[in-house]
N, C-alpha and C positions, 0 to 999 in steps of 0.2 A: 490267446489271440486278441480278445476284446480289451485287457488289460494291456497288451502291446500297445493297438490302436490309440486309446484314451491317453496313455503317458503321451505317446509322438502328438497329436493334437496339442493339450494341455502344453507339452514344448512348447509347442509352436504360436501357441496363444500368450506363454509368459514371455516368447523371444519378440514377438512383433510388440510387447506393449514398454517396451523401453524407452526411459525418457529423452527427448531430444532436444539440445541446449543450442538456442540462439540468442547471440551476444551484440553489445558493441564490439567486444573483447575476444570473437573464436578461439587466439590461440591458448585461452584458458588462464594467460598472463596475467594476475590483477590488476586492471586501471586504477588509477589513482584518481577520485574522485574531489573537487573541492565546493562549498555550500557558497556558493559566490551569494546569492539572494534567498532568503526564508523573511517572507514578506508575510502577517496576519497582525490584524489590529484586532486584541478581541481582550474584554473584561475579567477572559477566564484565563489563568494561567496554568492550569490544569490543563485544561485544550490546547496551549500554546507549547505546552512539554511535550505531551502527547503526538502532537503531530510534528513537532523537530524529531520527537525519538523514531515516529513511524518513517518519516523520511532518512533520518539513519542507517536505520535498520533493513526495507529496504536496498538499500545502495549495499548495506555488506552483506545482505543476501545473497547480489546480485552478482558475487564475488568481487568486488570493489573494496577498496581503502579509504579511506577519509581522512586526506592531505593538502592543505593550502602551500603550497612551494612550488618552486619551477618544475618539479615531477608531475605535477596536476595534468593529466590529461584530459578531464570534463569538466566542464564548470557547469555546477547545479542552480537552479533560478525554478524557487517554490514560493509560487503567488496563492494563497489563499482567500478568493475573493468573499464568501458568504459562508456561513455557519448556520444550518438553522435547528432550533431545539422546540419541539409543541408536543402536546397530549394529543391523541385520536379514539380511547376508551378508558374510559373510567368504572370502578369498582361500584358495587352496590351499594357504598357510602357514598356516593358520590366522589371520592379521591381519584386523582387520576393517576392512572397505573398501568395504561400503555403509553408510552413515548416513540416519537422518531427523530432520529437525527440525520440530517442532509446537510453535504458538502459539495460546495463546487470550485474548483482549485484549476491551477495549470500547471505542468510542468516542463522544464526547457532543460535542454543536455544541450552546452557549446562544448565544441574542442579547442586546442589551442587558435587554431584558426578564425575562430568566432565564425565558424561552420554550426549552426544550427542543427544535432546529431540525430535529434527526440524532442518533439515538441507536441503533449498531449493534455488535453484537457480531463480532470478526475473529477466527475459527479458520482458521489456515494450516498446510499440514503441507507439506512438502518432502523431497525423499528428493535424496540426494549421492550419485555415486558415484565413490567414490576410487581412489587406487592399492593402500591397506593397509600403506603405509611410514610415515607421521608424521602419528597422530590428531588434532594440537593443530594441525596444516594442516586436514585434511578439514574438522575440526571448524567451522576460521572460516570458510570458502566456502564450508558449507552455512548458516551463518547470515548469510551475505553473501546468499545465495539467497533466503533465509526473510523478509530484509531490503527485496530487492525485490519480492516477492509482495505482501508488507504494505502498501510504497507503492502499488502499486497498487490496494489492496482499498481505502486511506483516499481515493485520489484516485476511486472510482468512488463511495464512500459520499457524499461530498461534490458530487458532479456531478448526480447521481443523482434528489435529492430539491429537488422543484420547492415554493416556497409556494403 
């Protein structure tokens, strides 16, 4: 009897915790997404891959394609405004060997309409913690970090908002 109980529960806790998918997209149909604007002015080109790919990536998480042609149903517009990279603990040599890295971006989804679909601002901060032997390491795996935070934030902006 107690083992009956516990199954039916247990159902009924694995039936209620199903995922639920909100789209531009509901009928599950892939949009056709195109990179109209990827705006960042930055010295690193490591960080300029990085966050083209996490925007990428995103969008075909988001079940989206990545098409410039009159199939385009979004037009993407990814501003990058600030990047920042500093130490905030350092090792008993003195090296420093925690980092954080902070982003503050915006991102816009038009349709063909030049209807404004999604229009969200992405601040991500991330903190690394290193060994304190070679910064220009720490440095790109905390923005290898910063990198995945962001595809995530672009793939829930994009899921998110239902017409």
């Amino acid at each position: 009897m107690r083992l009956g109980l516990f199954l039916f529960i247990l159902s009924l806790v694995i039936s209620s915790c199903s995922p639920k998918v909100y789209s531009l997209n509901p009928s599950g149909v892939k949009a056709f997404y195109c990179i109209k604007e990827f705006y960042f002015e930055s010295p690193e080109p490591l960080l300029n891959d990085l966050l083209y790919k996490a925007l990428v990536d995103g969008v075909i998480s988001a079940n989206g394609k990545l098409e410039c042609s009159e199939r385009s149903d979004y037009y993407l517009e990814y501003r990058i405004d600030d990047v920042s990279f500093y130490p905030i603990g350092y090792s008993p040599s003195l090296r420093a060997s925690v980092f954080v890295a902070q982003l503050n971006s915006n991102l816009r989804v038009v349709d063909r309409e030049s209807k404004v679909r999604v229009s969200g601002d992405i601040v991500e901060k991330v903190q690394y913690v290193g060994s304190g032997m070679r910064a220009d390491f720490e440095k790109r795996y905390a923005f290898v970090d910063l990198a995945e935070v962001v595809k995530v934030r672009i793939y829930s902006l994009l899921t998110s908002h239902g017409d």
